[in-house]
N, C-alpha and C positions, 0 to 999 in steps of 0.2 A: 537650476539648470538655465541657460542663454540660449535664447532662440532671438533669430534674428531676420526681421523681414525687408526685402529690397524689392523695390517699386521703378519701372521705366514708363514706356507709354500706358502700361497700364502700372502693377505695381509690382514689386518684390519686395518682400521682409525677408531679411536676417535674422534667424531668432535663436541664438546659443543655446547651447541646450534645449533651452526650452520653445523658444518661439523662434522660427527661419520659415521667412517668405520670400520663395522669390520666382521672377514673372516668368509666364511658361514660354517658348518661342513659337511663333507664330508664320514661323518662315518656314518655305515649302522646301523639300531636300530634292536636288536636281542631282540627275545621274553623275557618274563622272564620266567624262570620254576621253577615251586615250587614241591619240594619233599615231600612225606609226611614218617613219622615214625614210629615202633612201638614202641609205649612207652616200657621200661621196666623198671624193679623194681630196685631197691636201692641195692639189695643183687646179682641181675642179674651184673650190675656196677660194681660191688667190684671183681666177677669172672671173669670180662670179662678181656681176658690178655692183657697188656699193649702193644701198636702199636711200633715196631721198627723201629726210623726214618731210619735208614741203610739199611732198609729191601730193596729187589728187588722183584716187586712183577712177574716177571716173572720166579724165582727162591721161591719160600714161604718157603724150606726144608733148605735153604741157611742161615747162619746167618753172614749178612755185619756187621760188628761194626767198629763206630769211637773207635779205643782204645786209641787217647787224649782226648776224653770225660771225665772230669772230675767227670760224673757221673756214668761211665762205672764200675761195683764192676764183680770180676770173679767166676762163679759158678764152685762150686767142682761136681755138678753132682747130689748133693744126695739130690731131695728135694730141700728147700727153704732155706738150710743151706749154708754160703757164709765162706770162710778163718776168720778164727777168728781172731779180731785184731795186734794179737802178730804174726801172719805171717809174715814171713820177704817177703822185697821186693825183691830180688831174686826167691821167690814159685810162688809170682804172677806175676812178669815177664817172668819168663817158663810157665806160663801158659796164657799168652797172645802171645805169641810167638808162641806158638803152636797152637793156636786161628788163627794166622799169615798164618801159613804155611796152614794149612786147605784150607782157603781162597786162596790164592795162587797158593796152587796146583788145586783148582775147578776154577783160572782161566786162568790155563795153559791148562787144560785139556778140558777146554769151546772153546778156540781159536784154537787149535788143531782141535778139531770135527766142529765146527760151521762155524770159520771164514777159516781154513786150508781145510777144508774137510775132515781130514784124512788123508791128504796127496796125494787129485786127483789132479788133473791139471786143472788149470785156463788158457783160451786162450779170450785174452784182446786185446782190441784198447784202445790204449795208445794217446795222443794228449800233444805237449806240449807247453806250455805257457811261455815266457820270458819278463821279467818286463825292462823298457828303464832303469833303474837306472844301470843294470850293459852293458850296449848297447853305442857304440860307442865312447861318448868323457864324460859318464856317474862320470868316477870317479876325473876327474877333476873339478868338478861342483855342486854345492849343490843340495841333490837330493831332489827332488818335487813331489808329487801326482805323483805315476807312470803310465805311460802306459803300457797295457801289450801286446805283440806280438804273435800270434801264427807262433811257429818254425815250418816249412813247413808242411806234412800230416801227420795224425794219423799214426802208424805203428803198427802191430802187435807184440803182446809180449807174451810168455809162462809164467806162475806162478802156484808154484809146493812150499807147504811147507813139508819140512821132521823132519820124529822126530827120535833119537838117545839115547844111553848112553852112560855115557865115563866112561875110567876106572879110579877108585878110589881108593887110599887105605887106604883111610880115612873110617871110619867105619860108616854106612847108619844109620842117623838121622830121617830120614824121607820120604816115599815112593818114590817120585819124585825128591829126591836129587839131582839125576845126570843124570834125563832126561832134553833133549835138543832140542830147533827148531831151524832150519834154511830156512832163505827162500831162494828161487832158482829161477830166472828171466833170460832171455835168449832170444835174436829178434830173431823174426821167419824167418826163412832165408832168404825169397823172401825179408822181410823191410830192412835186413843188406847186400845185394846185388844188391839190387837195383840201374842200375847206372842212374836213376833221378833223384835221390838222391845225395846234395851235400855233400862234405868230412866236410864240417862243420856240416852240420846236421847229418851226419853218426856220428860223435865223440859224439854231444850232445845227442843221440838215446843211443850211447853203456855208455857216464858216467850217464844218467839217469838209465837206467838199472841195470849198476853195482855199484851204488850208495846205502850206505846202509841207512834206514831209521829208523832202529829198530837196538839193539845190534846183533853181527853178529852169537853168539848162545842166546837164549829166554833160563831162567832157568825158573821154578817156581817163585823163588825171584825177578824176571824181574818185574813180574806185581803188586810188590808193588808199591803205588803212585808215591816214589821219582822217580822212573825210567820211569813214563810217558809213562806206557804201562797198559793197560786196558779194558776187555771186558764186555757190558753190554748187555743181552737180544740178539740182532742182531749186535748192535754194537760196535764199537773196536776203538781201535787207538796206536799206538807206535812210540818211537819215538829217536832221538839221538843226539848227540851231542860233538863237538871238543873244547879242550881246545885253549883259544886263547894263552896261554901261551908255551905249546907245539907241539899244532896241534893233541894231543892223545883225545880219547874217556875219557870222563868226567862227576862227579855228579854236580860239582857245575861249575856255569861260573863265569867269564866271559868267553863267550862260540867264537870262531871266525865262524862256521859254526853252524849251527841247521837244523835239517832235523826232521819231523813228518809226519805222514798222518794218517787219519781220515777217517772211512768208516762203511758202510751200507752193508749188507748179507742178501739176500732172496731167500730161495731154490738157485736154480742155478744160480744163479745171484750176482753179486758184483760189488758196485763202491764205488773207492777209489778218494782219493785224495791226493799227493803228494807235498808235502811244503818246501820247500827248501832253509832256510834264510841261509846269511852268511854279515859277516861284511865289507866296504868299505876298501878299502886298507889307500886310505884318512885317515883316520879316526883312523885307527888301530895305526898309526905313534901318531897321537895327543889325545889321550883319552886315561884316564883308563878303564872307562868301556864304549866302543864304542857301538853303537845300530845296530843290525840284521836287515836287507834290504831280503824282499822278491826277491831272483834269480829267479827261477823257478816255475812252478804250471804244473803238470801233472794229467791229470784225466784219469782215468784206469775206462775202461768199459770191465768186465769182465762175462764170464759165463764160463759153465763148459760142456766138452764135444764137445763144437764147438765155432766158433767165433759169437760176439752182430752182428754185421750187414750182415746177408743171403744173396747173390744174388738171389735169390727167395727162398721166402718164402716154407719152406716143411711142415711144423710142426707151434705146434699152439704156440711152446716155442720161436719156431722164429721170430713169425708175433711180440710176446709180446715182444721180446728186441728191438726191429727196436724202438716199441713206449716210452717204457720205459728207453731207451737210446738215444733216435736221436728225439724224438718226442718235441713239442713246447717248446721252454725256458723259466723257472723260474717256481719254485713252487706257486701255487696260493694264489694271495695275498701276496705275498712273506714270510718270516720265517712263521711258524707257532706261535711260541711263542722267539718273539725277547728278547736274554739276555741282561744282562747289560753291558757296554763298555766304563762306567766311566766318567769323567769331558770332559769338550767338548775337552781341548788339547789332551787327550789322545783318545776321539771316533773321532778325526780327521785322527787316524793314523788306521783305518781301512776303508776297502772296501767290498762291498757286490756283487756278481754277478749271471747274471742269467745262470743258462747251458742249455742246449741242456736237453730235457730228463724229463722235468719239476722240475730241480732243481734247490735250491738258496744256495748260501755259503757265510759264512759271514767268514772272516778272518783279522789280522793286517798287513798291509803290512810291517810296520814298528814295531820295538817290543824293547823298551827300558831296557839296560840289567846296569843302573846306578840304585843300592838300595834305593837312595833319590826318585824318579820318581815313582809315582802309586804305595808303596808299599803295598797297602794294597787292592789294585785291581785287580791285576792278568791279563791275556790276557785268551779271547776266542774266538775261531775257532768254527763252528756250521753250519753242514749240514743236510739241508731239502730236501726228495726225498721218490717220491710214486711210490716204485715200483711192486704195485698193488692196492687191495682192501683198502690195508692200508700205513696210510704216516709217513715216523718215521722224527724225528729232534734230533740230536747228538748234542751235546754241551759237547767239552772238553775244559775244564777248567783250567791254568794252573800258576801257583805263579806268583812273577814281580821279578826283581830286575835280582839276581846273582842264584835265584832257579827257571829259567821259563822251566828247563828239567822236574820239579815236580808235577802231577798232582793235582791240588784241588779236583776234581771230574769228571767221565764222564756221563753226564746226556743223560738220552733217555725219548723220548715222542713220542707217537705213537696214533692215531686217522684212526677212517673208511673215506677215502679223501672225501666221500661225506657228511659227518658231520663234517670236518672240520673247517666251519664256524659258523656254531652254536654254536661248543665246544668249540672256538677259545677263549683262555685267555683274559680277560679285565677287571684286576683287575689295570689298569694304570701303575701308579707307586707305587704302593703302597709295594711289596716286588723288587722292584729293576731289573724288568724284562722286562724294557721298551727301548728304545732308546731314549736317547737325541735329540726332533727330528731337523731333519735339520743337523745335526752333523756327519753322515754319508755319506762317498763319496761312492755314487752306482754307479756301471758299468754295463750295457747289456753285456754280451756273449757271442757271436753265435761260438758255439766251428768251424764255418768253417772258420771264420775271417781270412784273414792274415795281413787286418790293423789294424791300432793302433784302439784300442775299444774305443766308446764314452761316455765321461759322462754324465750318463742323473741323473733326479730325482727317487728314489724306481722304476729303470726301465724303467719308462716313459721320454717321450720326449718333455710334452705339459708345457707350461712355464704361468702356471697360476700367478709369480708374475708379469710378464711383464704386462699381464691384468690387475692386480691389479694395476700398475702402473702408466699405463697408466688413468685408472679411475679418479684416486688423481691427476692428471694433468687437466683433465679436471673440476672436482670438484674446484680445488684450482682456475681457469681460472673463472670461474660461481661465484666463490665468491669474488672478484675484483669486480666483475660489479657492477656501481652505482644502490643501492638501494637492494644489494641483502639479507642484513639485516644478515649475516653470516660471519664467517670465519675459518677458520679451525686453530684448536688451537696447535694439536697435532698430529702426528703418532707411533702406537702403530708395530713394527715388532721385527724381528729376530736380535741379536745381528749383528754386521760385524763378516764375518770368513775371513781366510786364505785359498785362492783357492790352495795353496801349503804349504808345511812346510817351517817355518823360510818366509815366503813371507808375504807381506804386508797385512795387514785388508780391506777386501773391504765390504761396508754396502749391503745390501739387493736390489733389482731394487725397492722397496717400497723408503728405504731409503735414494737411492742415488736420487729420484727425490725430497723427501722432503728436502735434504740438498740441492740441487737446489732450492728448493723454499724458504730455509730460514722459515722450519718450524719444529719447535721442534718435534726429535726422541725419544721414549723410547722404550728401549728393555731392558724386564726382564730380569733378569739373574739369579733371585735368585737361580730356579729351573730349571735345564737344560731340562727337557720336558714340550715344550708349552702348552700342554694339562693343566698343573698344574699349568702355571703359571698362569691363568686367573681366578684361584681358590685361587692363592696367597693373605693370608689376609694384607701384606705388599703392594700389587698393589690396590688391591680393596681398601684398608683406602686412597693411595694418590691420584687413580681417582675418587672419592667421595670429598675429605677435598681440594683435590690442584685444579686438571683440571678440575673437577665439571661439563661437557659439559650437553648442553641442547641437543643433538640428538647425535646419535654413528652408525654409516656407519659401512656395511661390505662386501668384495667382497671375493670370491674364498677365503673362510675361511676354514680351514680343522678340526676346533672343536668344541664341546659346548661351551655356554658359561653359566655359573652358574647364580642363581637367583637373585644373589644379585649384580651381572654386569647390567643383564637387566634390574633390579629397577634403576639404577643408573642416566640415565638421563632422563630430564622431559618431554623428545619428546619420550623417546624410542628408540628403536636402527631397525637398517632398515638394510635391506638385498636384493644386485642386485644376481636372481637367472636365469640360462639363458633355461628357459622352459615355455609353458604354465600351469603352476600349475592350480590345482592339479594333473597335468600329468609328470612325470618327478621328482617325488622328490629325493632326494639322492646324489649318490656322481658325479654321470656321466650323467647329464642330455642331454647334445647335445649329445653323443655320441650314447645313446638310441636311443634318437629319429629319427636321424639318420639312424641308425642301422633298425631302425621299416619301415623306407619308410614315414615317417611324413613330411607334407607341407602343412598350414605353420607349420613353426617352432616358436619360441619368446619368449620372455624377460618379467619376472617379478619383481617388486618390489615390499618389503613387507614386515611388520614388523615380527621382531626373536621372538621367543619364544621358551620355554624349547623346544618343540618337532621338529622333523628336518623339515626344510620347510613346516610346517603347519600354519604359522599366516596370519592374514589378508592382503588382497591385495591392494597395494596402487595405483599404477599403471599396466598396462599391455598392450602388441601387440604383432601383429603378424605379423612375418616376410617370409615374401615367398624366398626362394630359389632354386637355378636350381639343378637338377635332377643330375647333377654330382659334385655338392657343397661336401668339405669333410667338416669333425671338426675342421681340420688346421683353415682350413680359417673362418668356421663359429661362432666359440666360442671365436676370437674374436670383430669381429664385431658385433654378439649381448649384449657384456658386452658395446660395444660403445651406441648402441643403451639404454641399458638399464641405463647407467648413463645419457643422457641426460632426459629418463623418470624421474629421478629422480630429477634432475637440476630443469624439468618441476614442479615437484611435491613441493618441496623446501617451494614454500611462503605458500601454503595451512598443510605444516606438522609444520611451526615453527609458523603458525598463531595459530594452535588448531582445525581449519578446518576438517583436515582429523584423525582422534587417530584409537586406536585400536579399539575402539567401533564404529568408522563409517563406516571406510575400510569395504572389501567387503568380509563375511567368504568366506573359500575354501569350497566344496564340498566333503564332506569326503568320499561318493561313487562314485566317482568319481579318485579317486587317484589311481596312477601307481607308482609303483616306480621304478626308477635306480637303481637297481643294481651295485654294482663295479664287473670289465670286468674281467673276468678271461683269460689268454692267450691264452685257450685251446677254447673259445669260435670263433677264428679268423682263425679257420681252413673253406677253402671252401668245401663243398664238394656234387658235381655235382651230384652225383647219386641219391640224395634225399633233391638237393635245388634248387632254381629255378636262372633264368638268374638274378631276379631282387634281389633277397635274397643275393646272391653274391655281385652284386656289391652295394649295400648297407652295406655289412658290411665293405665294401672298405671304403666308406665313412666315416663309425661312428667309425672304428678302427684304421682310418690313421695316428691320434699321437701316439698311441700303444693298442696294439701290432704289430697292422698291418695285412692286410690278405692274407693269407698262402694258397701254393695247392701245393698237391706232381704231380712229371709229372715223366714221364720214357721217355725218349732220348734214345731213339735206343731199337730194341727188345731185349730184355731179361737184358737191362738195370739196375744197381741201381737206384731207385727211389732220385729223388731228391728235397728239399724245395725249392719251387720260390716264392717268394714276389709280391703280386700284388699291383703293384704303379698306375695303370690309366686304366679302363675300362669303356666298355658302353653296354648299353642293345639293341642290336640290334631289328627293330620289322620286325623278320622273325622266323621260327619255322621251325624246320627239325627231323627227327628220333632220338632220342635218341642215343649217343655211346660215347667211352670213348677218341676216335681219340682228338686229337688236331692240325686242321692245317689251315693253312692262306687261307683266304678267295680268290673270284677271282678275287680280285684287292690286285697287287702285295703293295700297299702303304697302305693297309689296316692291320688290327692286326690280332691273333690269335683267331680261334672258339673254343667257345667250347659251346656243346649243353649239356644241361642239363636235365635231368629227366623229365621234362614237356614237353621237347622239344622248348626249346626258347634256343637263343644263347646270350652265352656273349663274347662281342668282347676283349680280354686284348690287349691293345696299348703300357703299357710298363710294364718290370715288371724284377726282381734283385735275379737272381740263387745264390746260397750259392758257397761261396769263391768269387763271382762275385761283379764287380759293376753293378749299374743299370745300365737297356738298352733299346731301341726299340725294338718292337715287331720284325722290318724289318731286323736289325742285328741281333737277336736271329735266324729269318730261314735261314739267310745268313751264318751261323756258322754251321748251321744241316749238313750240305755235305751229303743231300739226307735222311739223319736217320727220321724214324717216333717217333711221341712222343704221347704221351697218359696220360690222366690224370690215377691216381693211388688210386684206393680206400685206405683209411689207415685203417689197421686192429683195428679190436675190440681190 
């Protein structure tokens, strides 16, 4: 018999008759909602005025227009009446031109008031970011997936835009002719005087600052597209750029330096980000049009009237920028609405990360300035950040080739954060606003780093294809054995990528253990998102006509699969899910249960069907674990367990014994489901959780996010993020308080009492800029200072 295993983020095997793996989906099923209308009439229709795709709707009085629309005709004003045809093309290009400047000057005078102030004064912590490509022995060497370093500590920075006129004696065309911005940036004296501060860092402080990002005066005409300066609603961006031919400011490239930043304004609040590509010296010798390498990345956390981080909290503007700045990383769920980023070579050459503050930023680090290359793709930068009730996402969009100073568009999307997921796009692919998945290198953040950042997966750190991996090992072992009436035909995963640029192809850990075993890989390619490719009617005709498998395996799968996959073979397709179902469905089953205080815990297997984790069960146990078990360790050894369920199950699924009509239904009242984790959930906090509630979510959060407690070191302290890595629930109970101190054995961890009054012991745990530590060197380091846990504001 053919069994056949198929692998994505994590994996899937196809295994005909005899061996079919394939990944479980990990996506959460959102209601449907249906709208209803009122009808209206035929003559109602004909009145109702045509919808402006240009329009903003948070300007309605505003009229945006594409003027290369080739459907765009220019009204004279009067009525319905348009230039009559024998207009020359000179009337109607004055009069789109002045169409031009309109627009122009409403977004000179929006960035002015909105994103300037007026001209108050911004007082910002600045942090800045340096990528290894320009670091050390960088430019003798081919540069690869960078790392990025944080250049020593945030410093404080003044930002002040002013507006002018100049004299002219050219005769005024148009209101704003000859008004002018400039922005004004200046370190706050204590960060440029600072002597802990090395003379290295002082220089990169003072040319980050006096670095220009945007032309050095803003006209009105700035904010046409070619110049790469534009404001939308709250958001903005501008941007510059050096001839690589003379080193001067320029429209077109090949550019040697490029500098941009892109940013978000909410009443008194703003963060920016700073970008700052420039060309390899390497390179600039041997190329015509050499490619832009991300130098720098600074992120500006600014407000107005005071600095984002209080030493205590006065005001209630304060408590909100500590969280809205400094608070958990990465926006939830990461992008809100992920753009496009092209064929997998060219979404290789971007990076996502998470910040501080719960925001996520997607950017290129690498950006190709040869016209042959992606020209019809463009590059996008896009930041996601709620910095309140509501969460906006920026997407500037900007040409390929020799025009990437030129803007396509600047897109803003904005949602209530607590309807974010509901609202949450999921139309696939189907307008081009998905990711490639697998295709993007995501990096963690923690703006306190000063080591190299780690690669993980969309932030996480839990390595579901190694699961999957290891499963097809065991599976492939099982089917060897005399008499086991199977074999596994085929594996279904992820193309091979390139862990670097120009660096060799490595297959997937699904794939490198099948080419170990000497068993045939396939990995779509047609459609560069795996979601689609399993809808592919090119895949679906050859797994039907060629590999034909009687059963199809699936573990740690991250999507649907369509109805015409699961008719496909004649055992049906089975799924290792690692929960007692119907308890646990979803995308994060161990980590729930976990999280809940559940014991046992355990492994199901079961056949797939359209709905997520709802078919019949084939197998099932339960598995006991200790009290201080995390996810690490437990999710995978219940995928072990639940493959040998499966091994177990084997001769009764391909005899006919077990089908979907014998298996055992799930209990539909009975069902819980998993949730996926949001970051902000991994915060602890003592005053209203209990000893066990804490260290549970230790547990069920330990491949990520991880759980978090703000502490204050010394009275009147900044509050600081500690990561708790090992705790236990001690069984003693005392007063309620917010103290935190080590117990009366000096070899014992830190107390803290909780709200109920039970204590939790933390044994180790990892201060931001810090490496992990013991509890014992943590009070060894206090030199007497009291610490206290820190409520974190509303």
């Amino acid at each position: 018999m053919k069994i056949c295993l198929a692998a994505t983020a994590a994996v899937a095997f196809f295994m005909p008759v005899v061996n079919a793996f394939v990944p479980q989906s990990n996506k959460l099923v959102l209601p449907t909602f249906v709208t209803s209308f009122r009808a209206v009439s035929k003559d109602e229709e004909e009145e109702e005025k045509k919808v402006n795709p240009y329009a903003d709707p948070n300007y309605p009085d505003l009229e945006f227009v594409n003027y290369d629309d080739p459907e765009y005709q220019v009204d004279q004003g009067v009525g319905d009446e348009f230039f009559d045809p024998e207009s020359t093309e000179a009337q109607i290009e004055a009069m789109r031109e002045e169409r031009r400047m309109r627009n122009d000057e409403f977004q000179f005078e929006t960035y002015y008031k909105e994103v300037l102030k007026n001209g108050e004064e911004y007082k910002g912590e600045w942090t800045v970011f340096q990528t290894t490509t320009f670091l050390d022995d960088a430019e003798t060497v081919p540069a690869p997936f960078p790392k990025m370093k944080q250049a020593g500590e945030p410093f404080k920075v003044f930002s002040k835009g002013e507006r002018f006129e100049i004299e002219s004696a050219n005769e005024v065309h148009f209101r704003l002719e000859n008004a002018r911005l400039v922005h004004g940036e200046r370190l706050f004296e204590e960060s440029s005087t600072d002597s802990a501060v090395s003379s290295d860092f002082q220089k990169l402080q003072e040319h980050v600052v006096a670095s220009n990002y945007a032309p050095k005066q803003l006209s009105s005409k700035d904010f046409r597209g070619h110049q790469g300066n534009m404001c939308v609603g709250n958001a903005f961006t501008v941007a510059t750029a050096l001839s690589l031919a003379d080193g001067k400011p320029a429209q077109e490239g090949p550019f040697s330096e490029y500098r941009t930043e892109v940013g978000i304004q909410a009443e008194q609040l703003r963060f920016r980000v700073k970008l700052d590509y420039a060309v390899r010296e390497v390179e600039k010798k041997d190329m015509e049009f050499p490619p832009l390498h991300l130098r720098t990345m600074t992120l500006c956390r600014e407000t107005l009237g005071m600095w984002p981080r209080a030493d205590n909290y006065k005001s209630a503007i304060e408590a909100l920028t500590d969280v809205v700045f400094f608070g958990p990383a990465g926006a939830s769920g990461g992008l809100y609405d992920p753009p496009p980023v092209g064929a997998e070579e060219q979404a290789g050459q971007y990076m996502m990360l998470d910040l501080d503050g719960g925001a996520t930023l997607l950017l290129p680090y690498l950006i190709d300035q040869d016209p042959s290359l992606h020209p019809d793709q463009g590059w996008v930068t896009s930041l996601d950040w709620a910095p309140g009730p509501i969460r906006f996402q920026v997407d500037r969009k900007i040409n390929g080739g020799q025009g990437i100073l030129g803007l396509r568009t600047l897109e803003l999307s904005e949602v209530q954060s607590v309807d974010a997921e509901t609202y949450r796009p999921t139309d696939g692919g189907a307008d081009m606003r998905q990711f490639p998945n697998g295709l993007i290198k995501s990096i963690f953040v923690d703006d306190s780093r000063l080591d190299d950042l780690e690669s993980t997966i969309g932030g996480q750190t839990s390595r579901t294809p190694d699961v999957a991996a290891a499963s097809l090992r065991k599976l492939h072992e099982a089917s060897k054995e005399e008499g086991s009436g199977y074999e596994i035909v085929s594996v279904i995963t992820q193309p091979p990528k390139r862990r670097r640029r120009k660096g060799k192809l490595e297959p997937s850990p699904v794939g490198k253990v099948a080419e170990e075993l000497e068993i045939e890989v396939l990995c779509p390619e047609k459609i560069p998102d795996y979601a689609l490719q399993a809808k592919d009617p090119s895949f679906l005709d050859n797994l039907e006509m060629n590999i034909k498998p009687d059963l199809c395996i699936t573990a740690a799968y991250g999507q649907y699969l369509p109805k015409r996959f699961l008719a496909t073979p004649k055992y049906g397709t089975v799924n290792i899910h690692p929960s007692l179902l119907p308890r646990w469905r979803g995308a994060s089953p161990v980590q729930r249960s976990l999280e809940a205080g559940d014991n046992p815990l355990g492994v199901t297997v079961l056949f797939t069907v359209s709905k997520m984790d709802a078919g019949p069960i084939i197998r099932q146990t339960e598995e006991s674990v200790d009290e201080n078990d995390t996810a690490t360790t437990v999710l995978p050894h219940l995928f072990d367990i639940g493959t040998n369920l499966l091994v177990d199950a084997m001769p009764d699924l391909l005899s006919g014994k077990i089908t979907m009509d014998t298996a055992r239904k799930q209990d539909e009242s009975a069902v819980v489901q998993a949730a996926m984790i949001d970051a902000g959930e991994a915060e602890c906090k003592p005053w209203e959780e209990s000893a066990t509630r804490i260290h549970n979510k230790l547990r069920g959060f330990s491949m990520w996010p991880g759980a978090f407690l703000y502490l204050e070191v010394g009275e009147g302290a900044e509050a600081t993020k500690f990561k708790l890595l090992e705790t236990r629930v001690l069984d003693e109970h005392s007063d309620p308080t917010d103290a935190v101190a080590p117990g009366p054995n000096k070899k014992g961890g830190l107390r803290v009492v909780c709200s109920d009054g039970s204590i939790l012991e933390i044994n180790r745990l990892q201060p931001a800029t810090r490496k992990p530590m013991d509890a014992l060197s943590f009070v060894n380091g206090l030199q007497g200072k009291k610490v206290r846990w820190v409520k974190t504001p509303a």
